[in-house]
FIBALUM-958141 format. One record per residue (C-alpha): residue number from 1; residue in three letters; y, x, z. Coordinates in steps of 0.1 Angstrom, whole numbers. Example, Ala and Ser with C-alpha at 12.3 -4.5 7.8 and 13.67 -1.06 7.14 Angstrom:
+-----+------+-------+-------+-------+
: seq : type :     y :     x :     z :
+-----+------+-------+-------+-------+
:   1 :  ALA :   -45 :   123 :    78 :
:   2 :  SER :   -11 :   137 :    71 :
+-----+------+-------+-------+-------+
//
This chain:
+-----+------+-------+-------+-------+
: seq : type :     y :     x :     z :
+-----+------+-------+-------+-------+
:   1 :  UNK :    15 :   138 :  -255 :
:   2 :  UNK :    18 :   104 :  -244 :
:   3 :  UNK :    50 :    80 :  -234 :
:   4 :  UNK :    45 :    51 :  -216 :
:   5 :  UNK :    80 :    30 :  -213 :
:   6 :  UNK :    85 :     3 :  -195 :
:   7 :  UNK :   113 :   -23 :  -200 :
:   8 :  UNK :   118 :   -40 :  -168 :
:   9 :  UNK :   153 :   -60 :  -177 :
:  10 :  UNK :   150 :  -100 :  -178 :
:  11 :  UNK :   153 :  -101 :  -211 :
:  12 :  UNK :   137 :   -85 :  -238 :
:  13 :  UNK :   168 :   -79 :  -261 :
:  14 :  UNK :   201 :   -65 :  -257 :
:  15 :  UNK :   197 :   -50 :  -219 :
:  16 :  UNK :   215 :   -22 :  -213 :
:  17 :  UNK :   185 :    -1 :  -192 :
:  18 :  UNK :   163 :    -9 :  -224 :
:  19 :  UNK :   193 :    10 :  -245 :
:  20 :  UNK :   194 :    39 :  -227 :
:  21 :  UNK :   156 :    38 :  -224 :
:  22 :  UNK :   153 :    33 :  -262 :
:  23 :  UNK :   170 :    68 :  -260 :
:  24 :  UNK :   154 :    90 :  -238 :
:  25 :  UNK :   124 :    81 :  -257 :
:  26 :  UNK :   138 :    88 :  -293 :
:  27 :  UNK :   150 :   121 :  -276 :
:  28 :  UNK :   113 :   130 :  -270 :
:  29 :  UNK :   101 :   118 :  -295 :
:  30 :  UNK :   127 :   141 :  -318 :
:  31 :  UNK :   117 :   172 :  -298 :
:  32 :  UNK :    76 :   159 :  -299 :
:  33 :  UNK :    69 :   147 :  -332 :
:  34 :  UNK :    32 :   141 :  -327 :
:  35 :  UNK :    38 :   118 :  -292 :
:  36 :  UNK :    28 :    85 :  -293 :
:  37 :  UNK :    46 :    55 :  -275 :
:  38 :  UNK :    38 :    27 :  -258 :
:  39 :  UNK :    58 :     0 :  -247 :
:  40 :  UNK :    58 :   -28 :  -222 :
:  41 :  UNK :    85 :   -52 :  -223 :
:  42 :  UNK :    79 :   -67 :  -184 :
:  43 :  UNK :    97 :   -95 :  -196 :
:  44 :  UNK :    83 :  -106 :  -228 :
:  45 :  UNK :    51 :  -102 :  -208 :
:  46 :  UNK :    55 :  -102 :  -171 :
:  47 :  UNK :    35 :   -92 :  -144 :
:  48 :  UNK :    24 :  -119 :  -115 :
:  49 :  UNK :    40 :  -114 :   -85 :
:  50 :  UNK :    18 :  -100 :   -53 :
:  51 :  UNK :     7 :  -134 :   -38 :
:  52 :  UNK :   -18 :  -150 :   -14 :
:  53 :  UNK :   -40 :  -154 :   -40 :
:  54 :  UNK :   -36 :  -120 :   -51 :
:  55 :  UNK :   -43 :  -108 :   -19 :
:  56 :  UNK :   -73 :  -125 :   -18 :
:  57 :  UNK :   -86 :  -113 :   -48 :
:  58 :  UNK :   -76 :   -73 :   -42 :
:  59 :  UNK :   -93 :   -76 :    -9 :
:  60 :  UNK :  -125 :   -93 :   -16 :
:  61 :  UNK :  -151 :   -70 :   -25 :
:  62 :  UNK :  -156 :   -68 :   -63 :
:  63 :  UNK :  -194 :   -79 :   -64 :
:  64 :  UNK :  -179 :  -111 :   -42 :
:  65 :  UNK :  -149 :  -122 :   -67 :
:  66 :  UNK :  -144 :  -153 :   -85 :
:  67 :  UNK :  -135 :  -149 :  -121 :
:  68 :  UNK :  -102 :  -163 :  -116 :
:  69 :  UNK :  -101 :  -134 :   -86 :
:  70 :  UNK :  -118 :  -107 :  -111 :
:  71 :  UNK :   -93 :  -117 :  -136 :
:  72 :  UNK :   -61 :  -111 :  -117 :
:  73 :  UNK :   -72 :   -77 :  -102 :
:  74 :  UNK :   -79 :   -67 :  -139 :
:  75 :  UNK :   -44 :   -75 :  -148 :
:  76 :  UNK :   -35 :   -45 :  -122 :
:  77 :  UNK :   -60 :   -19 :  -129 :
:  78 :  UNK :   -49 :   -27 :  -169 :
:  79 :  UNK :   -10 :   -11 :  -158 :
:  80 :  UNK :   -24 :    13 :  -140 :
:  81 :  UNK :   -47 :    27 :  -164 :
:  82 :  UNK :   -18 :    25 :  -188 :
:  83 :  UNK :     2 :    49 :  -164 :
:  84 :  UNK :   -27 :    70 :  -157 :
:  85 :  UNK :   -28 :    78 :  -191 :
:  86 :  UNK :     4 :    88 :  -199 :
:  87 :  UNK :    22 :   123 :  -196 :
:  88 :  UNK :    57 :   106 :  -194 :
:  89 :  UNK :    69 :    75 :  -180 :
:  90 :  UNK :   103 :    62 :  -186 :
:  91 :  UNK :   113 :    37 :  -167 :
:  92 :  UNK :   142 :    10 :  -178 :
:  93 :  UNK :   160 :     4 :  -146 :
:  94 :  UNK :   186 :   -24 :  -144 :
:  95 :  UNK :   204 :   -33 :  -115 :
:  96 :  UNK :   205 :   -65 :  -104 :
:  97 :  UNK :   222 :   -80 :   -70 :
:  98 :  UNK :   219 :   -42 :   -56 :
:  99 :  UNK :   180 :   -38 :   -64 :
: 100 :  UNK :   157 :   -37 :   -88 :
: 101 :  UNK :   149 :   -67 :  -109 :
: 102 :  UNK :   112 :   -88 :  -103 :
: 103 :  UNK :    96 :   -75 :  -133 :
: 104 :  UNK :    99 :   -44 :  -117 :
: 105 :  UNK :    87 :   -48 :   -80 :
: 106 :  UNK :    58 :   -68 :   -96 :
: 107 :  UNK :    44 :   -37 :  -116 :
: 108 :  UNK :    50 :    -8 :   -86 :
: 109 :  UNK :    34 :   -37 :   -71 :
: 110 :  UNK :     8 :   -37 :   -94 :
: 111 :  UNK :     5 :     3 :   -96 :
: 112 :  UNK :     6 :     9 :   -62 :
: 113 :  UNK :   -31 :     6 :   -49 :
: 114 :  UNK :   -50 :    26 :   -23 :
: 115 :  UNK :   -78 :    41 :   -27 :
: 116 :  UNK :   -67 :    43 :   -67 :
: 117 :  UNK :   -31 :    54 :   -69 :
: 118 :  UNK :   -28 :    64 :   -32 :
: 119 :  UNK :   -52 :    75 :    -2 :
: 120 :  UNK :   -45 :    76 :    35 :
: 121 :  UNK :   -61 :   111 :    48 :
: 122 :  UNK :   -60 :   128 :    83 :
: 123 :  UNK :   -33 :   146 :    73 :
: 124 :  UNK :   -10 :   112 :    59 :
: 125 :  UNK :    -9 :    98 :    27 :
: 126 :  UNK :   -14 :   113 :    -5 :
: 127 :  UNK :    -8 :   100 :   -38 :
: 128 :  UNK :   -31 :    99 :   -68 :
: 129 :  UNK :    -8 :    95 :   -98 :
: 130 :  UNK :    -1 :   134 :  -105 :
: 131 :  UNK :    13 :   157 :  -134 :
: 132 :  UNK :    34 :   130 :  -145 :
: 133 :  UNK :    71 :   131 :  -157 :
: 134 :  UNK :    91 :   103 :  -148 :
: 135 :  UNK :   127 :    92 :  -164 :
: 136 :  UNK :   145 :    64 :  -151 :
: 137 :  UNK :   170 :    52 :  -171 :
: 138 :  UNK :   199 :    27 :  -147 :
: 139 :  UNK :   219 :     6 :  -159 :
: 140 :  UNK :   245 :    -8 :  -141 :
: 141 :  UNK :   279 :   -28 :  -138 :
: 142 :  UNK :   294 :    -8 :  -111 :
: 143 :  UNK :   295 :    24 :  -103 :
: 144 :  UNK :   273 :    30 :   -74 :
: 145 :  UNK :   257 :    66 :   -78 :
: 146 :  UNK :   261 :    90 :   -45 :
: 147 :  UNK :   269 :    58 :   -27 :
: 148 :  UNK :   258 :    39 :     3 :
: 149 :  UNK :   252 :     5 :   -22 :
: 150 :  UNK :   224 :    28 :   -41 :
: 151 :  UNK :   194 :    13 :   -32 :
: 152 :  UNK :   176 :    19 :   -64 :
: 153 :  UNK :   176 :    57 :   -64 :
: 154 :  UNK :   156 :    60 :   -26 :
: 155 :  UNK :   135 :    33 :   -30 :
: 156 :  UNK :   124 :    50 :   -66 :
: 157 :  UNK :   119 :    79 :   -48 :
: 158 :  UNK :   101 :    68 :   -23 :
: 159 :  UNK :    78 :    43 :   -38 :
: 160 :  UNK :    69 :    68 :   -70 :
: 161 :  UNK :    67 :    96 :   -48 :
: 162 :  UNK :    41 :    76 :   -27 :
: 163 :  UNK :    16 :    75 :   -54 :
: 164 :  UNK :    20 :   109 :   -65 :
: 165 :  UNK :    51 :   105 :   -88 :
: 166 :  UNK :    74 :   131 :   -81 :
: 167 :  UNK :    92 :   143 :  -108 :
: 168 :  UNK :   118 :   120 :  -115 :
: 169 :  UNK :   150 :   123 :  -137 :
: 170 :  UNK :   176 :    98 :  -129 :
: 171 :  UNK :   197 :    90 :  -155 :
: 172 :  UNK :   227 :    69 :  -152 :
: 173 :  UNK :   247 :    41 :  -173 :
: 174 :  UNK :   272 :    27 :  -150 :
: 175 :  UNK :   305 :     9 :  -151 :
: 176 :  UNK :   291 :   -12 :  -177 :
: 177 :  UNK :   304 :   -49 :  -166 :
: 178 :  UNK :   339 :   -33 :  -162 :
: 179 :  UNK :   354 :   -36 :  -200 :
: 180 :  UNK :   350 :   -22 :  -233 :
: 181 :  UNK :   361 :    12 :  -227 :
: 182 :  UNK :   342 :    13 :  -199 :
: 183 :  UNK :   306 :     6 :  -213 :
: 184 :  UNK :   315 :    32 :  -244 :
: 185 :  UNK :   321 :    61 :  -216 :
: 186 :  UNK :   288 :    44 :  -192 :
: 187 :  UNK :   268 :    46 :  -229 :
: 188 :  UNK :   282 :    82 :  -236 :
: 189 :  UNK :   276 :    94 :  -202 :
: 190 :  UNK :   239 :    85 :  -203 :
: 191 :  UNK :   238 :   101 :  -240 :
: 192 :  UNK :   248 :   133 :  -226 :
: 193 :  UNK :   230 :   133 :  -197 :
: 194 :  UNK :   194 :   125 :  -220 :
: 195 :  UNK :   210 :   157 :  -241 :
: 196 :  UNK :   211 :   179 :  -211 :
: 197 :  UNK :   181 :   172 :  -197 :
: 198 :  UNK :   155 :   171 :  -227 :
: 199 :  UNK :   175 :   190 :  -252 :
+-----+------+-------+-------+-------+
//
């Protein structure tokens, strides 16, 4: 079995979604022995944003590219064969002004390609990126789950779910920017919700 993680925080040390992410994997990892792990830290190595240049490149027809154009659609087929690859994605997911950070709308950016990860059909669209189990570990300040400010948990859903990633586990740190006591209960929470749902 494989993991792919993804760290998607602003930094690449001491973020709260790369905590809880740290542990959903050591959790699998204690119940699979033999899985491997592999990790990209988004941002000790981010992804380029979607730009006019990107869109250039993804739209002119391979034999026709540049190698500056060849280039930057290789940096997007190199996540998604990462992803296709794996059996288990776990996702850090911090929150930041009510979404998800950059890093992360880069690479479903990135991942999100039609005619790769997704197809339109007769009957609508049908993603590509199947049998996959998906964790997302949120980290937050405030305490938004079940609520109306939640705008990480559809868009997840949705987006994933586009290209054929459907079976998502949300797990959730929250209350973390609102003292001490507050962040050991967010931190414990998220520990026993990883214990309940991978055992």
């Amino acid at each position: 079995m494989k993991i792919l993680q993804i760290n998607s925080a602003a930094r690449s040390s001491g973020a709260n979604s790369t905590k809880v992410a740290d542990s959903v994997v050591a959790r699998l990892r204690a119940k699979h022995p033999t899985t491997s792990v592999e990790v990209r830290d988004l941002a000790a190595n981010p992804h380029p944003a979607l730009d006019e240049a990107a869109l250039g490149a993804l739209f002119t027809p391979p034999e026709q590219r540049t190698a500056d154009q060849a280039a930057r659609v290789a940096l997007d087929d190199a996540l998604i064969a990462q992803v296709q690859s794996a059996d288990i994605v776990v996702l850090g997911v911090p929150m930041y002004n009510f979404g998800v950070s950059s890093q992360l709308k880069n690479w479903i950016d990135a991942i999100a390609k039609a005619g790769i990860t997704f197809r339109y059909t007769e009957a609508g669209p049908e993603g590509l990126i199947k049998g996959k189990k998906i964790y997302a570990a949120l980290a937050r300040g405030g305490i938004y789950r079940d609520t109306q400010n939640d705008s990480q948990v559809p868009y997840l859903k949705t987006v994933l779910g586009f290209v054929g990633m459907t079976d998502i586990e949300f797990i959730y740190a929250e209350g973390l920017a609102l003292g001490p006591e507050s962040v050991d209960k967010a931190l414990n929470s998220a520990e026993a919700q990883i214990a309940q749902l991978i055992g």
